[in-house]
C-alpha positions in Angstrom: 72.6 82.7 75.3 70.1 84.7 77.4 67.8 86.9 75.8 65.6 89.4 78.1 63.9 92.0 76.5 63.9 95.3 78.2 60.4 94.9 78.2 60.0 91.7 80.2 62.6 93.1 82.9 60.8 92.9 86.4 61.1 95.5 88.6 62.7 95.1 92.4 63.0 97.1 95.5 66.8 98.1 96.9 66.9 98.4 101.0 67.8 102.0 102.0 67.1 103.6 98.4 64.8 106.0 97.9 63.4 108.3 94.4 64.5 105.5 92.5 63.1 102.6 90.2 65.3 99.7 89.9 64.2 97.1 86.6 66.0 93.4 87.2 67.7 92.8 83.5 69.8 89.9 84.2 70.2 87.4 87.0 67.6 85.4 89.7 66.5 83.3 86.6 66.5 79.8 84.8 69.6 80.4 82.3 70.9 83.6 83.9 74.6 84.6 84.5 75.8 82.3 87.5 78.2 85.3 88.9 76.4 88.5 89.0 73.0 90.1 88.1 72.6 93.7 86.6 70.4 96.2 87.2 69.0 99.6 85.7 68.6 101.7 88.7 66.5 104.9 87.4 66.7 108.0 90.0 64.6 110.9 90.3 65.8 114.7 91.0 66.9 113.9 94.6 66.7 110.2 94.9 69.6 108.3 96.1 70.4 105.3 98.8 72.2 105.1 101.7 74.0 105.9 103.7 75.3 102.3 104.1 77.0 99.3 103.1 77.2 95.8 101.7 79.0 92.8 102.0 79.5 92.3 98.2 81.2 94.8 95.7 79.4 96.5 93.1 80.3 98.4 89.8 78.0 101.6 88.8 78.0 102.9 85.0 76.0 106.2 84.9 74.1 105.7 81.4 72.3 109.1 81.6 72.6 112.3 84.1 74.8 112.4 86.9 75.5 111.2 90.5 77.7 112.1 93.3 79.0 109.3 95.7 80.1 110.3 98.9 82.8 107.7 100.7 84.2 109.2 103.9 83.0 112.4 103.4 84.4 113.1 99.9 81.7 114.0 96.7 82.8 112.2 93.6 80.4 113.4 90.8 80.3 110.8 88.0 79.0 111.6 84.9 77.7 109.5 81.5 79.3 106.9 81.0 81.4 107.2 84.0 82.1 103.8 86.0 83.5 103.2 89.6 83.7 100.3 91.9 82.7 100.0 95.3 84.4 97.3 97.5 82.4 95.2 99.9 81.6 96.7 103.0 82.5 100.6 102.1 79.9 102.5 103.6 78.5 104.7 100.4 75.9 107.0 100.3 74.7 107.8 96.5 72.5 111.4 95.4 71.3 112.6 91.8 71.3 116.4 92.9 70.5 117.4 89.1 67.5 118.3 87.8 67.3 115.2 85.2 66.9 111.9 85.8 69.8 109.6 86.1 70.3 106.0 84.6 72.6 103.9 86.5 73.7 100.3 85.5 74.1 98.5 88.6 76.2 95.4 88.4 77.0 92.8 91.8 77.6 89.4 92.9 74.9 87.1 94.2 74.6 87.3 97.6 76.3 83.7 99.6 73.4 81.4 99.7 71.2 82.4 97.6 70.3 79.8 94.5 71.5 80.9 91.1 
């Protein structure tokens, strides 16, 4: 088992995002998962990313607040707890338009090449 305190989570910078903090909590380490890594992306009152895309999926759970992710023109608005999955190479373009903050898990494949 791999234990990382919240704590000791490093933070990391996502191309293309902006208003947001993004804290590393599992994955690029020693003993990490071998699949996937998971972040906490935390986004200000306007922050977002995109738009654009990605070669690998990714799965969003929105912890706290809400965002709205817009896929070929269309405003989905997930809430706490809400989950969706973007496939590999859907252009997305993500926006808290609240007030609050929103928490977002972030959870996606290693990219091909890189060294687990």
């Amino acid at each position: 088992m791999k234990v990382k305190k919240f704590s000791d989570a490093q933070p990391y910078e996502a191309p293309n995002h902006f208003g947001v903090t993004g804290l590393r909590l599992q994955g690029f380490e020693e003993g990490g998962p071998t699949n996937q890594w998971v972040g906490l992306s935390q986004f200000l009152p306007g922050g977002g990313a995109g738009p654009d895309s990605s070669p690998m999926e990714k799965v969003y759970v929105v912890l706290e607040g809400e965002m709205t992710v817009t896929i070929d023109g269309k405003d989905t608005v997930l809430g706490r707890f809400d989950s969706c999955t973007i496939p590999g190479g859907e252009v997305r373009k993500i926006e808290n338009r609240t007030n609050d903050i929103c928490k977002m898990l972030v959870v996606m494949p290693y990219p091909q090449g890189v060294k687990k």
